[in-house]
C-alpha positions as CSV (number, residue, x, y, z in Angstrom):
1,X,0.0,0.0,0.0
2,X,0.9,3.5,-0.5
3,X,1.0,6.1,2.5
4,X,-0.3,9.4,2.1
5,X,1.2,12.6,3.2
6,X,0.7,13.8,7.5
7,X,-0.6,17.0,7.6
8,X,1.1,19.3,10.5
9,X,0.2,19.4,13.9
10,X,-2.0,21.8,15.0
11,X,0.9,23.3,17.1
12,X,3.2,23.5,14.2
13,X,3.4,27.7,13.8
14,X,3.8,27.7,17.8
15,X,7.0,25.5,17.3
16,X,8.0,27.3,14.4
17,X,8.1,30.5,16.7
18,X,9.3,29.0,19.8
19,X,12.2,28.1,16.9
20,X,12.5,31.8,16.0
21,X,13.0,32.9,19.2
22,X,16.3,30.8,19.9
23,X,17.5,32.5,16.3
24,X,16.9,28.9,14.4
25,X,15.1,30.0,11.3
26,X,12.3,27.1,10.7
27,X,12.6,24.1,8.0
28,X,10.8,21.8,6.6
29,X,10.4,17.7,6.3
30,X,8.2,14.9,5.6
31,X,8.9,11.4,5.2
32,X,6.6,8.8,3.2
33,X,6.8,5.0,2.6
34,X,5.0,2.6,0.4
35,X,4.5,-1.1,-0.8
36,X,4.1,-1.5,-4.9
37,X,3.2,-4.9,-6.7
38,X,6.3,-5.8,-8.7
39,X,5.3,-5.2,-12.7
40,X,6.2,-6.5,-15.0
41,X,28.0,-18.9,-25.6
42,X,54.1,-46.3,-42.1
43,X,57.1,-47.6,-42.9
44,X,57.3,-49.0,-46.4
45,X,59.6,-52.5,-46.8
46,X,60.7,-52.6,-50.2
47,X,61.9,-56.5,-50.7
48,X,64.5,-57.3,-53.8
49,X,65.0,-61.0,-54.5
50,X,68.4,-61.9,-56.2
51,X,67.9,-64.5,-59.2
52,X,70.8,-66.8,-58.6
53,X,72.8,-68.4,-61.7
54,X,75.8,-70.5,-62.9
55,X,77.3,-71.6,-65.2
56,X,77.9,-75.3,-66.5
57,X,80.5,-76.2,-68.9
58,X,79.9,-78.6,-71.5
59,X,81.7,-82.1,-71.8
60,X,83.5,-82.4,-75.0
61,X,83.0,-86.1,-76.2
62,X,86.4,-88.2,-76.0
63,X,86.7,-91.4,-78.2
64,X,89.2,-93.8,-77.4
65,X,90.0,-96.1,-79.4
66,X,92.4,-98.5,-81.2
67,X,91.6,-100.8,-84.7
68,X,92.5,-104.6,-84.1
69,X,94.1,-106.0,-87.0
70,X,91.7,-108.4,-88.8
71,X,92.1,-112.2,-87.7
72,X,90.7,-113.0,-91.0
73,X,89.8,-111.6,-94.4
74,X,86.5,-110.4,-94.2
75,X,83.8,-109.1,-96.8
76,X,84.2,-105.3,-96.8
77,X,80.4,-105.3,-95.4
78,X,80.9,-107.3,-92.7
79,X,83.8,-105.5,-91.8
80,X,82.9,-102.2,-92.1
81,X,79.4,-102.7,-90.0
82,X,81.6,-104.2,-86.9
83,X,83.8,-101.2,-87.0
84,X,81.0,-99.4,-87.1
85,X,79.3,-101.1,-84.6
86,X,83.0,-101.2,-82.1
87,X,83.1,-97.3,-82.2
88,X,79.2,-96.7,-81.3
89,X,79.7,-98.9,-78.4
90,X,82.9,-97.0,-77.6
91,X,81.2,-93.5,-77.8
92,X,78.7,-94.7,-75.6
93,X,80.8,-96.1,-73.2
94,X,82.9,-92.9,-72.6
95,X,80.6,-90.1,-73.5
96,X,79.1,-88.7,-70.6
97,X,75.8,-86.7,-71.0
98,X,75.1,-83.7,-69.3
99,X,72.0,-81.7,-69.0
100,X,71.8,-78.4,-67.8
101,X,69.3,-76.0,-67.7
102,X,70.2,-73.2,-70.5
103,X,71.8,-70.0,-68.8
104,X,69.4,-67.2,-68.5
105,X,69.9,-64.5,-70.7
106,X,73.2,-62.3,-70.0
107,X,71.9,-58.6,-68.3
108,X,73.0,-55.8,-70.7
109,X,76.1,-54.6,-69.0
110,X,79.4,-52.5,-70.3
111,X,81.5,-54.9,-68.5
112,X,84.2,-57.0,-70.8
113,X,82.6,-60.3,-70.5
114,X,85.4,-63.1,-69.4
115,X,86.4,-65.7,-71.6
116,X,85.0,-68.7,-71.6
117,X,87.6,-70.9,-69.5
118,X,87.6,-68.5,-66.5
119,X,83.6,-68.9,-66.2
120,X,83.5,-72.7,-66.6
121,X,86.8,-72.5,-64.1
122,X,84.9,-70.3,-61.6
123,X,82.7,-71.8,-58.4
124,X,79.0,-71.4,-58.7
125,X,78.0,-68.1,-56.9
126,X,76.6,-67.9,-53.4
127,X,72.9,-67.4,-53.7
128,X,72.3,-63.8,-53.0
129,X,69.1,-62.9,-50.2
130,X,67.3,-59.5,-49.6
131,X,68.5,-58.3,-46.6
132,X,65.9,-58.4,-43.8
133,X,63.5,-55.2,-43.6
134,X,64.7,-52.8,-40.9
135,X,63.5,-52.9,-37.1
136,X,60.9,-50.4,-37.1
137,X,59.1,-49.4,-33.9
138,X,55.8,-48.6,-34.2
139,X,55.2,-44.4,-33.5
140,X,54.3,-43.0,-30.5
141,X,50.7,-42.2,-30.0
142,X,50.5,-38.1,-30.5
143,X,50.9,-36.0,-27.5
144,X,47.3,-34.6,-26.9
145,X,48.1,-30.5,-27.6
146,X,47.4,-28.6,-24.5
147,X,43.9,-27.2,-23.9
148,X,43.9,-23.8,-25.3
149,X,42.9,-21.3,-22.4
150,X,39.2,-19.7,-22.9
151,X,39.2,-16.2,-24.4
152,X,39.0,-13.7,-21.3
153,X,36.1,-12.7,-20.9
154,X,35.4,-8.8,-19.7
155,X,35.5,-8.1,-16.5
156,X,32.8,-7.6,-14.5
157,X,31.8,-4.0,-13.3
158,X,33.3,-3.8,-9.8
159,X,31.2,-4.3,-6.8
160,X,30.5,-1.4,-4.6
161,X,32.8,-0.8,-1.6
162,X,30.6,-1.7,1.5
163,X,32.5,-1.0,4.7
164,X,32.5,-2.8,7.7
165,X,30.0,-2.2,10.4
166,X,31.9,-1.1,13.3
167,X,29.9,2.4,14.2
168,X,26.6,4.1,13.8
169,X,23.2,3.4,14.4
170,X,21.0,1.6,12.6
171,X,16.9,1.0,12.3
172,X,15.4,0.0,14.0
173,X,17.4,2.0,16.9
174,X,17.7,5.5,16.6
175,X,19.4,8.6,18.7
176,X,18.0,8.8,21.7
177,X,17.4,13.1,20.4
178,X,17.6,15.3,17.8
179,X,21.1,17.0,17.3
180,X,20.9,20.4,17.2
181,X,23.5,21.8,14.0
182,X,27.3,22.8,15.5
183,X,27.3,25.2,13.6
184,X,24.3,26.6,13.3
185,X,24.6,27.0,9.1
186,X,20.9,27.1,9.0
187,X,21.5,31.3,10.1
188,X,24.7,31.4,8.1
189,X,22.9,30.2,5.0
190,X,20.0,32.7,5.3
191,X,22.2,35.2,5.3
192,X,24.8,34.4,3.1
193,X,23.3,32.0,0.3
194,X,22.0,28.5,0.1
195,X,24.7,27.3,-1.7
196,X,27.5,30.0,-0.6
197,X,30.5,28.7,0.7
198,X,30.2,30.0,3.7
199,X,26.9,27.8,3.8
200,X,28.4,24.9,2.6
201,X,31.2,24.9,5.0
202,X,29.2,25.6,8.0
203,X,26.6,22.9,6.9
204,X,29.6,20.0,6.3
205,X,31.1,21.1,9.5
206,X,28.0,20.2,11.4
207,X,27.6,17.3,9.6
208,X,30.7,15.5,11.2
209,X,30.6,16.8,14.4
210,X,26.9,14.9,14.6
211,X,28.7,12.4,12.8
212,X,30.7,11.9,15.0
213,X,28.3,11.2,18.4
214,X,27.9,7.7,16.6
215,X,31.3,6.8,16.2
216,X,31.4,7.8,12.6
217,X,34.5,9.9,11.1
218,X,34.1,12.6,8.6
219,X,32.0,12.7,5.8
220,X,34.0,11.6,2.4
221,X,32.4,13.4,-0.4
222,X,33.5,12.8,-3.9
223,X,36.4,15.6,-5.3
224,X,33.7,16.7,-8.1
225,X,31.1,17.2,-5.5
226,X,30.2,20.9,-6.3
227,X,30.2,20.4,-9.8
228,X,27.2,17.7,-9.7
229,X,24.1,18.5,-9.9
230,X,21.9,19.3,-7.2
231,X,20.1,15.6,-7.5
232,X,24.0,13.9,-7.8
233,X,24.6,15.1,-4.5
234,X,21.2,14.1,-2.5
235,X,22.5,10.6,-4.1
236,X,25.9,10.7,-3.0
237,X,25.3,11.8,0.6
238,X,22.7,9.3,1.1
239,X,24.9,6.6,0.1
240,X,28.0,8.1,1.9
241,X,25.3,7.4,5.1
242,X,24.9,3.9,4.1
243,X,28.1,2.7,3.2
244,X,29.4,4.2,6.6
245,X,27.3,2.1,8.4
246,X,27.8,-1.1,6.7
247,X,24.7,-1.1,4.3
248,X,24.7,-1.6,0.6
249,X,24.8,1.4,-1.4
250,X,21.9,2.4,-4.1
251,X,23.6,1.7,-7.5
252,X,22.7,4.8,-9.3
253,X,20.1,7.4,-10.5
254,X,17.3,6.5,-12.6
255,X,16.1,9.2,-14.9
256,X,12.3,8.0,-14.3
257,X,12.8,8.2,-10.6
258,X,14.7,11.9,-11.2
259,X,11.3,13.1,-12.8
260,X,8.9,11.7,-10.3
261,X,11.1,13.6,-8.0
262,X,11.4,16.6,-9.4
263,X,7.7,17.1,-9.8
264,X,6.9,16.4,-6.0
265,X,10.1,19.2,-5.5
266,X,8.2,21.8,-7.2
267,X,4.8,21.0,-5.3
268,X,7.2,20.6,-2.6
269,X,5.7,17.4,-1.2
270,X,7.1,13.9,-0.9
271,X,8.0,12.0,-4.7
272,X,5.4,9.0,-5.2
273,X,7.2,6.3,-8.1
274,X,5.5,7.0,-11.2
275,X,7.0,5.9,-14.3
276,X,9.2,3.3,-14.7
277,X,12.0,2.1,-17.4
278,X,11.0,-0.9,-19.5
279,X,11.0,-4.3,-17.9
280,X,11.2,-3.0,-14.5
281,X,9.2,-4.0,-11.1
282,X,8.8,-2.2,-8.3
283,X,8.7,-4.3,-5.1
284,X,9.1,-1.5,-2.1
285,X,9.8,2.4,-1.9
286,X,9.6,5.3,0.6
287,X,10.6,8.6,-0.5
288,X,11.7,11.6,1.5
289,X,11.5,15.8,1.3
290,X,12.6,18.9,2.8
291,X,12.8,22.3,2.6
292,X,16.8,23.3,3.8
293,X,19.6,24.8,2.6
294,X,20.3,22.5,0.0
295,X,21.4,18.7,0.0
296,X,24.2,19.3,2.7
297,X,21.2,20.9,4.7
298,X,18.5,19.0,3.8
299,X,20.6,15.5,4.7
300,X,21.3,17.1,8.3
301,X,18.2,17.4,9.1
302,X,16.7,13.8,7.5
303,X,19.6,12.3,9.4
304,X,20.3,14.0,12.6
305,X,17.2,16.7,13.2
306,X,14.5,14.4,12.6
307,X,13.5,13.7,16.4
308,X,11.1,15.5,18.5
309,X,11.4,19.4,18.4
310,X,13.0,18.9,15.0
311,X,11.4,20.2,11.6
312,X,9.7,17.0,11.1
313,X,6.1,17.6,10.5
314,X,5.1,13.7,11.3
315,X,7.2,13.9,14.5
316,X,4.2,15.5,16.4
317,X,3.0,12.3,18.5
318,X,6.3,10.9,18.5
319,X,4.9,8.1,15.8
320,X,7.0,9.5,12.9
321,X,10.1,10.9,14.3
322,X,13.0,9.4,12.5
323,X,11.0,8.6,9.3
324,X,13.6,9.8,6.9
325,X,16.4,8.7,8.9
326,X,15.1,5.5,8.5
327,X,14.0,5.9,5.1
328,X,17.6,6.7,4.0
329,X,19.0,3.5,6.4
330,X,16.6,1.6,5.0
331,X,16.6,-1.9,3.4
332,X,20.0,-4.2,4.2
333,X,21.1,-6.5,2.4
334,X,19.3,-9.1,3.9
335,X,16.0,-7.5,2.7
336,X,17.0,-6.6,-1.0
337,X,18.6,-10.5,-1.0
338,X,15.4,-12.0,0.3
339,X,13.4,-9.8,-2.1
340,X,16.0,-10.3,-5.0
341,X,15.6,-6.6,-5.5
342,X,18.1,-3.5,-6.2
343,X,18.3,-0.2,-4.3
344,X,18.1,2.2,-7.1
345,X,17.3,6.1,-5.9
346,X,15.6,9.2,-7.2
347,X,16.4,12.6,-6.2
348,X,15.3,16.6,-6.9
349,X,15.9,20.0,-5.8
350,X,13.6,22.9,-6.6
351,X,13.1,26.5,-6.0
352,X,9.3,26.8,-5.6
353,X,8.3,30.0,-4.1
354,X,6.6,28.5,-0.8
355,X,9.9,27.4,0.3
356,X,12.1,30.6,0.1
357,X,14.1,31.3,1.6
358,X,15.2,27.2,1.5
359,X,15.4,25.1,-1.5
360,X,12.8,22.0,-1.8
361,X,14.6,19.1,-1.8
362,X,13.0,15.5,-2.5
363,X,14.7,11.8,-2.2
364,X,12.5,8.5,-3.6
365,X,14.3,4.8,-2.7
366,X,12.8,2.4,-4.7
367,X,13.6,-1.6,-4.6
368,X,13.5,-3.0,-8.0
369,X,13.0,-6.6,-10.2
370,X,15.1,-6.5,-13.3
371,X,18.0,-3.7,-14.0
372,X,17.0,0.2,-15.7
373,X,19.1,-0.2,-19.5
374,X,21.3,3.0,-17.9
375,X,21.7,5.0,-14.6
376,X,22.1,9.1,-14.8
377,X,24.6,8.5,-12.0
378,X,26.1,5.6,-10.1
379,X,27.6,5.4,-7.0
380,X,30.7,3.6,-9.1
381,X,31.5,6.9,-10.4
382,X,31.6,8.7,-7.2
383,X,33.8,6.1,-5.7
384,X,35.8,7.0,-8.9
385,X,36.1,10.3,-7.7
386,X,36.9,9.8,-4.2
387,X,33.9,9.0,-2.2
388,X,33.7,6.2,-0.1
């Protein structure tokens, strides 16, 4: 549910000039919270096989043999077919027969071939074997290459610096009473300027000496901090307060936040979430305003003047002192966790006419599903530029 504006007390203008009198000049604050539904990567042998030959040398008949004289006269027949007969039975009795296989043909060769004699007179040649194939070992199995390292990827944006909780207080405690400002820059910045730098200085000044009743040392502010804008600042301070304290910081501006903020600024009232970016829920909010001399003031008195006898128009009955305290120390990081949310902020200042001689500052806190497609201003950059 959303939760509507408190009107002032009855006995607000009696305050306001029991203020006066102890030279405080009067300001401004109201503090409102809400529940929203949430919307909607191989070894080759080569074998030669030598032919082997020789070479056989041919008998050359020898007949032996020796005519007896004739016993008797014979007819010249007779006789002649018993020598005839006599030296066929001689030849076959000492011609020896030898069969050889005919030499293969010669190879064609420029080399004087011997004579005859010396091949028959030479021993038969040694028959000639391939050498045996080489020993070969069978090759290693490949070495498996090395796995090639992914491609980096980018680096992811860095986390925001949360410090360690070792001082302030947090909700649900409280200060046990308002802090009146040491200085009082409320009276230097009427005279002088809401954003003089005798204002600013007075302003910061208080700031860490209430700072530092909780244990908490001065406030760090970014080295750009006068050169942001007026919304920029409200954000910065409000996360400075955080982080201090050990809470998350809000990640950054969102333009539609920024608009609903500067509209309740010039009606000077608290911002209500109106628009939102595309695919973005919103799952809680509470929103904050003031009229103060600018975010330096107005954060003084949301943080420490927000008690009874303080500025805070809900503070009457006691019910709604600390509101915006609480509203800006709101949500831990157990809560955004368990609601898988984001902090994401919206801030404003104005210069409507009802609040002169202050400015009309406004805050709106949201909790969000899904992620804005860009922030106006992120607490990354002011930790860029020195905050922290």
């Amino acid at each position: 549910m959303t939760g509507e504006p408190v009107h002032p007390p009855a006995n607000r203008a009696a305050r306001r000039q029991a203020r006066r009198r102890h030279s405080r000049p009067a300001s401004r604050s109201l503090a409102r919270v809400g529940l929203v539904v949430s919307i909607p990567g191989a070894t080759i042998l080569a074998a030669t096989a030598g032919q082997a030959t020789g070479a056989v040398a041919a008998g050359t008949p020898h007949h032996d043999h020796h005519a007896a004289p004739p016993s008797h006269a014979e007819p010249p027949l007779v006789a002649l077919r018993k020598i005839l007969a006599r030296e066929a039975a001689a030849e076959a009795a000492t011609t020896t027969t030898t069969t050889t296989p005919p030499p293969p043909p010669p190879a064609p060769t420029t080399t004087q071939v011997p004579p005859v004699a010396a091949v028959v007179a030479a021993p038969a040649p040694r028959e000639v074997t391939a050498p045996p194939p080489p020993t070969t070992h069978p090759a290693p199995p490949p070495r498996p290459a090395p796995p090639r390292p992914a491609p980096p990827r980018p680096a992811p944006p860095p986390a925001p610096v949360v410090a360690a909780h070792t001082a302030g207080i947090l909700p649900p405690a409280n200060p046990p009473a308002s802090i009146a400002p040491s200085p009082q820059f409320e009276s230097v910045c009427v005279n002088d300027g809401p954003m003089s730098p005798a204002c600013v200085a007075s302003t910061l000044q208080a700031t860490d000496t209430a700072r530092a009743t909780e244990g908490l040392g001065p406030l760090a502010l970014p080295g750009d901090y006068s050169g942001l804008t007026a919304a920029e600042q409200l954000f910065v301070l409000a996360d400075t307060e955080r982080v201090d304290r050990g809470l998350p910081p809000a990640v950054g501006l969102v333009d539609e936040f920024d608009q609903a903020a500067q509209t309740a600024a010039q009606y000077d009232t608290d911002p209500t979430p109106g628009a939102v970016p595309p695919g973005v829920g919103i799952l809680r909010w509470a929103s904050n305003w003031a009229e103060n001399a600018g975010a330096l003031g107005s954060n003084y008195s949301w943080m420490y003047d927000d008690g009874p006898g303080s500025g805070n128009q809900a503070c009457g009955a006691g019910s709604g002192c600390w509101g915006h305290r609480d509203n800006i120390l709101g949500f831990s990081q157990a809560q955004l966790s368990a609601a898988n949310g984001t902090l994401v902020m919206g801030a404003a200042e104005a210069e409507p006419p009802a609040a002169k001689p202050w400015m009309s500052d406004t805050e709106l806190f949201a909790v969000i599903s899904g992620h804005p497609a860009y922030y106006v201003y992120t607490w990354a950059q002011a930790v860029a530029s020195g905050a922290h």
